[in-house]
MMTF fields as JSON, N, C-alpha, C and O atoms, coordinates in Angstrom:
{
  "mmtfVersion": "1.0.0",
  "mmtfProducer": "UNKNOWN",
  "numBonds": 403,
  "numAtoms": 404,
  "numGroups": 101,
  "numChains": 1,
  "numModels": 1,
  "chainsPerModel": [1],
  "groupsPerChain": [101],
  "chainIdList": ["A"],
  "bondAtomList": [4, 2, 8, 6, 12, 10, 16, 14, 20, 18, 24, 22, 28, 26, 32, 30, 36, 34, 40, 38, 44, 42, 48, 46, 52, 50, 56, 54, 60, 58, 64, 62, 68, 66, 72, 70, 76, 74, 80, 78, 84, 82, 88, 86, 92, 90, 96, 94, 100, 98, 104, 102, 108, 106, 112, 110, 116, 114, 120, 118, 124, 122, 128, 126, 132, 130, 136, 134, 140, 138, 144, 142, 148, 146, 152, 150, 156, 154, 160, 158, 164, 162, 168, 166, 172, 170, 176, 174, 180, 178, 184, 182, 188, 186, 192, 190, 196, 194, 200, 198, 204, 202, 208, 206, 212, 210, 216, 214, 220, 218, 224, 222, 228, 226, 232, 230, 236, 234, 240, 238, 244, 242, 248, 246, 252, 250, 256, 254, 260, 258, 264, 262, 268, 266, 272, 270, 276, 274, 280, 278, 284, 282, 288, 286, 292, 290, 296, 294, 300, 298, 304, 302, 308, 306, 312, 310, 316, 314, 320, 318, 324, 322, 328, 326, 332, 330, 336, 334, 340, 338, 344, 342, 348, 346, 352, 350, 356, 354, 360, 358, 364, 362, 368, 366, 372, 370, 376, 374, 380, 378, 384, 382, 388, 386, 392, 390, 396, 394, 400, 398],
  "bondOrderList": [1, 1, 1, 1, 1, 1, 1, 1, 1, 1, 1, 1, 1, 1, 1, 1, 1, 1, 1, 1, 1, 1, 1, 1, 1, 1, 1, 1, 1, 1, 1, 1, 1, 1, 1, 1, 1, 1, 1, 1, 1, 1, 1, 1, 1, 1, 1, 1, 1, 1, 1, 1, 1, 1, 1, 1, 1, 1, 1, 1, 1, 1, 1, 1, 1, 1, 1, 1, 1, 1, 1, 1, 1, 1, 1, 1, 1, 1, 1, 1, 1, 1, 1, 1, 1, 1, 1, 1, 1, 1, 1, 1, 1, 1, 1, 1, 1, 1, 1, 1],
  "groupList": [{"groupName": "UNK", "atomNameList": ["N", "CA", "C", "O"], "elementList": ["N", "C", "C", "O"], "formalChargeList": [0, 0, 0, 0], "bondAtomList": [1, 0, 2, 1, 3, 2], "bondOrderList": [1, 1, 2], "singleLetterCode": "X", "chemCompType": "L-PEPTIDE LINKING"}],
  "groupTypeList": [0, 0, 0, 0, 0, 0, 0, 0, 0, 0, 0, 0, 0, 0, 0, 0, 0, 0, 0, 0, 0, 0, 0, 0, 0, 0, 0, 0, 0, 0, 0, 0, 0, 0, 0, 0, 0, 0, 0, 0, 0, 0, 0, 0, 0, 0, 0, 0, 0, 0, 0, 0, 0, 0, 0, 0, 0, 0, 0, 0, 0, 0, 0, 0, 0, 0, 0, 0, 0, 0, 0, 0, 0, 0, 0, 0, 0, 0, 0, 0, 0, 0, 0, 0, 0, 0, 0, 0, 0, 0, 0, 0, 0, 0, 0, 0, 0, 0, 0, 0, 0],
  "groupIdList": [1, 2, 3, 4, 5, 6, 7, 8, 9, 10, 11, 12, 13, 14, 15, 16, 17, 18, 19, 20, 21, 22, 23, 24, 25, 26, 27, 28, 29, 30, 31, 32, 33, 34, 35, 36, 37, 38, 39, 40, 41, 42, 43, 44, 45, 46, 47, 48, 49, 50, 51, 52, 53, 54, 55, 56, 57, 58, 59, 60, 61, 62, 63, 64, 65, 66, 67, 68, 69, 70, 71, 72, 73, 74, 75, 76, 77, 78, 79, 80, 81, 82, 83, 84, 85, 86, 87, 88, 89, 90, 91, 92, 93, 94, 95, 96, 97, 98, 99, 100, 101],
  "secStructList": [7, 2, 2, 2, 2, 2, 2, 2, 2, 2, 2, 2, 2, 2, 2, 2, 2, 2, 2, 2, 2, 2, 2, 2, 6, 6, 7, 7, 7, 2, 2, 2, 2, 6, 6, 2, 2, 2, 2, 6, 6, 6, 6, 2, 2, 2, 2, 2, 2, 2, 2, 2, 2, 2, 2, 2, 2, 2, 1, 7, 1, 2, 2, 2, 2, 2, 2, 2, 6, 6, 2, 2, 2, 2, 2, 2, 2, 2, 2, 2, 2, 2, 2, 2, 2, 2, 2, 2, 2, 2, 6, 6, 2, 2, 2, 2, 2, 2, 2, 6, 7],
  "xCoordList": [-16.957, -16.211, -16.649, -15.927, -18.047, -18.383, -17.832, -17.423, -17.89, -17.283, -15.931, -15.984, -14.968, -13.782, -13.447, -12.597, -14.388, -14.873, -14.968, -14.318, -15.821, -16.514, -15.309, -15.067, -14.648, -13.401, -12.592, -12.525, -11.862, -11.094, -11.513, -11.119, -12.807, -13.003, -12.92, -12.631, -13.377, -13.168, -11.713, -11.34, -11.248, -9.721, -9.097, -8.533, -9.598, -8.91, -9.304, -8.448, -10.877, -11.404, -10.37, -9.479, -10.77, -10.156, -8.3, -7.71, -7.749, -6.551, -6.599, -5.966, -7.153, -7.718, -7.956, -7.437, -8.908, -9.465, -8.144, -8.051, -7.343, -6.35, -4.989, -4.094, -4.859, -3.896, -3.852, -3.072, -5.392, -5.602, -5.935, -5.47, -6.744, -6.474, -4.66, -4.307, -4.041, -2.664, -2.072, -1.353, -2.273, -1.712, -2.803, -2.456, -4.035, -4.512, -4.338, -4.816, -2.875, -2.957, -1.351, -0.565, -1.166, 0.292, 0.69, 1.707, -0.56, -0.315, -0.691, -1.546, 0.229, 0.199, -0.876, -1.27, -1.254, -2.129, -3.517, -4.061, -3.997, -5.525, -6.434, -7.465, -6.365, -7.269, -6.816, -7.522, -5.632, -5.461, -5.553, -5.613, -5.62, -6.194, -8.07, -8.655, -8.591, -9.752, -10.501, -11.689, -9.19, -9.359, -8.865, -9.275, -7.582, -7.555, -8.656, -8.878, -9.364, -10.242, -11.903, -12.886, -11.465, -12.861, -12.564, -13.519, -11.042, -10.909, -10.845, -10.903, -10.734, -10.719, -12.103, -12.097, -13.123, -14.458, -15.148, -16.105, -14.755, -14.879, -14.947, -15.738, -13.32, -12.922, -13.932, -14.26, -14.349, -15.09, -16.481, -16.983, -17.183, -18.545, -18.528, -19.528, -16.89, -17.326, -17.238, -18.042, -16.22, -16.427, -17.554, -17.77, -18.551, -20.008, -20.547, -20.651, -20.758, -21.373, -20.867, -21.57, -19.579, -19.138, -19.39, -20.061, -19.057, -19.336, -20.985, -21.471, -21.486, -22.829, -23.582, -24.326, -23.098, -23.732, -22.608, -22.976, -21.483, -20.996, -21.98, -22.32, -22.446, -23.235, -24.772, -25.548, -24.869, -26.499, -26.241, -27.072, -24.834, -24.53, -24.544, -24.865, -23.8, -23.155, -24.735, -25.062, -25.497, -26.671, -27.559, -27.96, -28.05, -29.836, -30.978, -31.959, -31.191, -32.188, -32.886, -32.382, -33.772, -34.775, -33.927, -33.765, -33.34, -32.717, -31.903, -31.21, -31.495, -29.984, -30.2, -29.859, -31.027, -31.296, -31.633, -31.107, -32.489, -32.68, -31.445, -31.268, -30.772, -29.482, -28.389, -27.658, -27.995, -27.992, -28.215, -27.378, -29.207, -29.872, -30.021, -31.059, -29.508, -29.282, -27.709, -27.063, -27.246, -25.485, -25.391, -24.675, -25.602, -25.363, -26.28, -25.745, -27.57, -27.878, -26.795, -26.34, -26.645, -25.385, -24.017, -23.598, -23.448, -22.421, -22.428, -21.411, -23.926, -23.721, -23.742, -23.093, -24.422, -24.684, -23.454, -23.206, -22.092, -21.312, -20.653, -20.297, -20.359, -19.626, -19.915, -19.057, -21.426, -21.637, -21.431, -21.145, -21.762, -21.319, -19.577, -19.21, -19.043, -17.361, -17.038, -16.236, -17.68, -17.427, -17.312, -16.172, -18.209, -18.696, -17.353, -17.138, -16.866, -16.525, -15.169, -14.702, -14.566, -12.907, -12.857, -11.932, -13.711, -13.769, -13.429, -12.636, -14.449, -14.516, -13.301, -12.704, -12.962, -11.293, -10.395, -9.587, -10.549, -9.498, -8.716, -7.613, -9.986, -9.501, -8.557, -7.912, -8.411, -7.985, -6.289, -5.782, -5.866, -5.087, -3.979, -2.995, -3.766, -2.459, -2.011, -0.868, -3.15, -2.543, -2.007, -1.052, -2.93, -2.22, -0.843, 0.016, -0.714, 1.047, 1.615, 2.055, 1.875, 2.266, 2.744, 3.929, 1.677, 1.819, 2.7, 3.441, 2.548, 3.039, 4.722, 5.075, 5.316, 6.489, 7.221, 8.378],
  "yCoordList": [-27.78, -28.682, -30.134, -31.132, -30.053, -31.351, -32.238, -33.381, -31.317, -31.589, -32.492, -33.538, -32.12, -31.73, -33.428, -34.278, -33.385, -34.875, -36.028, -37.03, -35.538, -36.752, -36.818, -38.013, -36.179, -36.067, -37.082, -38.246, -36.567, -37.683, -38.417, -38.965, -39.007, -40.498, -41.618, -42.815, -40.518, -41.34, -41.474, -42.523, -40.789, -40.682, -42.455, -43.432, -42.064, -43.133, -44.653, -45.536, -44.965, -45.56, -46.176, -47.025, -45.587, -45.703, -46.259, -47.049, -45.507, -46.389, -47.367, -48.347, -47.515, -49.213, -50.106, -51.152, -49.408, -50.942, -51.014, -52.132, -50.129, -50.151, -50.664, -50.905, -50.833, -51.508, -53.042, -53.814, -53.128, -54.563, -55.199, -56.303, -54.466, -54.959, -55.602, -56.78, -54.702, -54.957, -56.022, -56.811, -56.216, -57.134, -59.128, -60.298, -58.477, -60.081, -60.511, -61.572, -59.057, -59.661, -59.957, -60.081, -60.008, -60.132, -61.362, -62.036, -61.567, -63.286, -64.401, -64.445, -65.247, -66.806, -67.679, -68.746, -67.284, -68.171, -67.986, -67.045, -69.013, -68.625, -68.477, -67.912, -68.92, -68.515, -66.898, -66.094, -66.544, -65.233, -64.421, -63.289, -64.812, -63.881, -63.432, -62.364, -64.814, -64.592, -63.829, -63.769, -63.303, -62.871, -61.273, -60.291, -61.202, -59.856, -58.98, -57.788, -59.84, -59.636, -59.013, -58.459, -59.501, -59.658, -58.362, -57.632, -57.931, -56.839, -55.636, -54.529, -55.744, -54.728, -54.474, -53.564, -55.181, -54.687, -54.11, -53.441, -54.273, -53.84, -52.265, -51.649, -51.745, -50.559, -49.846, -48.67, -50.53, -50.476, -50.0, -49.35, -50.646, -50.545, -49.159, -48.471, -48.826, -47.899, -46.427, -45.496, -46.504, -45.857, -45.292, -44.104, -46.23, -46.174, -45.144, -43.935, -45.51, -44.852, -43.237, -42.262, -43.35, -41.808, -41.174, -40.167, -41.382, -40.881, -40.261, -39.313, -41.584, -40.885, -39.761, -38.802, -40.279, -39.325, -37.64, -36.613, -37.707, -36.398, -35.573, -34.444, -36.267, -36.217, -35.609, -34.871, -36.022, -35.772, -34.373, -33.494, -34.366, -32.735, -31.513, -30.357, -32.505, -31.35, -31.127, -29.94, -31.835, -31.626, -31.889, -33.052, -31.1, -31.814, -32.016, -31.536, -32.52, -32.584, -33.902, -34.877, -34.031, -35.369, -36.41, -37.471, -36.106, -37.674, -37.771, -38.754, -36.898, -36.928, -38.335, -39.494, -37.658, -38.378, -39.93, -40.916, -40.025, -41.322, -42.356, -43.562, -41.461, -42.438, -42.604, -43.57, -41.305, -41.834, -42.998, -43.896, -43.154, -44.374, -45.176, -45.793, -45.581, -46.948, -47.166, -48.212, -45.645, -46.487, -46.44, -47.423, -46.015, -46.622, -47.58, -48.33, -47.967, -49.177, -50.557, -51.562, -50.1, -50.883, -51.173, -52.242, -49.643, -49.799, -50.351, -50.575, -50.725, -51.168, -52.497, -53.329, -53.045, -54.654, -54.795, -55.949, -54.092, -54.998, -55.086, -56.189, -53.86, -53.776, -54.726, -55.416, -54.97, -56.634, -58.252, -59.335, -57.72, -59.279, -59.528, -60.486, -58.995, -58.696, -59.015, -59.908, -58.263, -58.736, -59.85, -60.188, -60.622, -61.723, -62.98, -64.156, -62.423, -63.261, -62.933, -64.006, -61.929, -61.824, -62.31, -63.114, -62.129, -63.075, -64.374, -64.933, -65.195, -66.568, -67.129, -68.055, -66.018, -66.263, -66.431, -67.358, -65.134, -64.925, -66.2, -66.444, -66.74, -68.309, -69.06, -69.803, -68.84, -69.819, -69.41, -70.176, -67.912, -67.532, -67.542, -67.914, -67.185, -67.923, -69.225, -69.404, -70.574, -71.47, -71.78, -72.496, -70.998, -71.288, -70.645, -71.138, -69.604, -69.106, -70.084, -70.862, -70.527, -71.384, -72.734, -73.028, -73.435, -74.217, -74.303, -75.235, -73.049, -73.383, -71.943, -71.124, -72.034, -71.853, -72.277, -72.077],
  "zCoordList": [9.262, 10.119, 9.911, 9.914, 9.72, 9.248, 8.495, 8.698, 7.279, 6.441, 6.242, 5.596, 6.714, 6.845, 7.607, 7.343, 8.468, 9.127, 8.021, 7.722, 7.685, 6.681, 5.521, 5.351, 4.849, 3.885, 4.618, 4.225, 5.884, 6.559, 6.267, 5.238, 7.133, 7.4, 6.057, 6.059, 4.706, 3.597, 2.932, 2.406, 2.974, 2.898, 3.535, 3.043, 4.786, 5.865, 5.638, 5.697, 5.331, 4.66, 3.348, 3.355, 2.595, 0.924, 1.09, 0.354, 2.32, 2.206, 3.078, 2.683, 4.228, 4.331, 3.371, 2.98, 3.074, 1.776, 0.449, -0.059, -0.011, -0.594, -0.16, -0.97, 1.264, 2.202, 1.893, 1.336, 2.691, 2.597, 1.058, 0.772, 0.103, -1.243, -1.578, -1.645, -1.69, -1.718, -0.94, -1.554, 0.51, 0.861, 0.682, 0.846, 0.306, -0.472, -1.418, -1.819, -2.591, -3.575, -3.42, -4.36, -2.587, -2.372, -1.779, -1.945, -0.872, -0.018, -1.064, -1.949, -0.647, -1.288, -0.48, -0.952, 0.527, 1.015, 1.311, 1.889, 0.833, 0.485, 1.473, 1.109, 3.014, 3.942, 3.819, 3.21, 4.431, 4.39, 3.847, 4.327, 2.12, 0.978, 1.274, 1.09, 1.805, 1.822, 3.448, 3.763, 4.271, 5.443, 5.065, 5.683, 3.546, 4.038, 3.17, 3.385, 2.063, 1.056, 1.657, 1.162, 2.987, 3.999, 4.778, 5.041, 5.259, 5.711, 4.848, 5.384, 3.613, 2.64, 1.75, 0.921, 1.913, 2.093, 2.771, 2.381, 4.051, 5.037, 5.496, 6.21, 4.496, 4.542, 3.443, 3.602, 2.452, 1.115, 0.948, 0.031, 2.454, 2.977, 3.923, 4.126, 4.579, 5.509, 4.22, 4.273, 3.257, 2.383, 2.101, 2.339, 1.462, 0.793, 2.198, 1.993, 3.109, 4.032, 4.468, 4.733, 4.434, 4.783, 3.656, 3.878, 2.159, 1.236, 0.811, 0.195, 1.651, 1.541, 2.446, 2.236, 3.351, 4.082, 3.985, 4.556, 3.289, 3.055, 2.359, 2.712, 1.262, -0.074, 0.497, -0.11, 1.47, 1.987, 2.61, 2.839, 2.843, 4.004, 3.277, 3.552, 1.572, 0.733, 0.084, 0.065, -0.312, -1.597, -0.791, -0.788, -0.023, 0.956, 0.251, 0.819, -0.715, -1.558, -1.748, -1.191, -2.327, -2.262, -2.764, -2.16, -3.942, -4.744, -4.267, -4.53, -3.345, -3.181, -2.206, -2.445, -0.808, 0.31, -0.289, 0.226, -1.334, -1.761, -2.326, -2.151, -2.987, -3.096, -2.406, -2.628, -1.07, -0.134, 0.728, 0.637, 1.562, 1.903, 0.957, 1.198, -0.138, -0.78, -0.684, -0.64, -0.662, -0.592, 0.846, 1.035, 1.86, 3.392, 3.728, 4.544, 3.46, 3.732, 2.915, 3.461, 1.451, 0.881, 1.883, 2.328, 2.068, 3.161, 4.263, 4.92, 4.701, 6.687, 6.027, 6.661, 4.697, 4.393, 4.169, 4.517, 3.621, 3.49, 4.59, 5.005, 5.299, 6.638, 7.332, 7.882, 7.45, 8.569, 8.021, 8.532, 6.65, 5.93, 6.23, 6.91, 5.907, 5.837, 7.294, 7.572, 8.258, 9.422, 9.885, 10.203, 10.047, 10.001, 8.849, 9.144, 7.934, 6.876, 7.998, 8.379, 8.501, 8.956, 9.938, 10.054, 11.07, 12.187, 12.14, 12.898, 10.621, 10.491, 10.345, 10.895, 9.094, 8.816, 9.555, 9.612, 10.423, 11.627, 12.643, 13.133, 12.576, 13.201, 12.876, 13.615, 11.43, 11.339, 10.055, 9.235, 10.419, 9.842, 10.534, 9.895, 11.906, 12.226, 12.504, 12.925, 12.226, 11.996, 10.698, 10.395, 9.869, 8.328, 8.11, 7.379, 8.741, 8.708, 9.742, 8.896, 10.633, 11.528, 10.528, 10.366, 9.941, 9.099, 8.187, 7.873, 7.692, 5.958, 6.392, 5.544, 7.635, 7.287, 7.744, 7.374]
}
């Protein structure tokens, strides 16, 4: 059942970050490219983390656990960097659509 958990969540993940990839490469405007670029890492980092810790459920073993905990400590660093970067953005993306139509 765990399992089955952790599959979703990366699934759900992976088309997030493939959503928002698509729509930063689709916008003309560059705050918002760099807001949806920020939300599609985001999805990218939660990836790394579900993936890993599937990996730790499926293989319980020493290296496993070790490269594990390098890709979810990886995943929470980008998840909070990214955070931090969409928020900043966030500010200032519906004035740039406001603006420029």
């Amino acid at each position: 059942m765990l399992n089955l958990i952790f599959v979703f969540t990366i699934i759900i993940s992976f088309v997030f970050y493939f959503y928002f990839k698509t729509k930063q490469f689709r916008s003309p405007l560059p705050i918002a490219k760099n807001w949806y670029k920020s939300k599609a890492n985001i999805g990218f980092g939660s990836f790394l983390v579900f993936f890993g810790l599937n990996q730790a459920y499926l293989f319980p073993t020493l290296y496993t656990f070790i490269i594990v905990a390098i890709l979810v400590v990886l995943g929470i660093f980008v998840i909070l960097e990214n955070t931090k970067k969409a928020r900043h953005y966030g500010q200032f993306v519906e004035e740039e659509f406001r603006i420029n139509q």
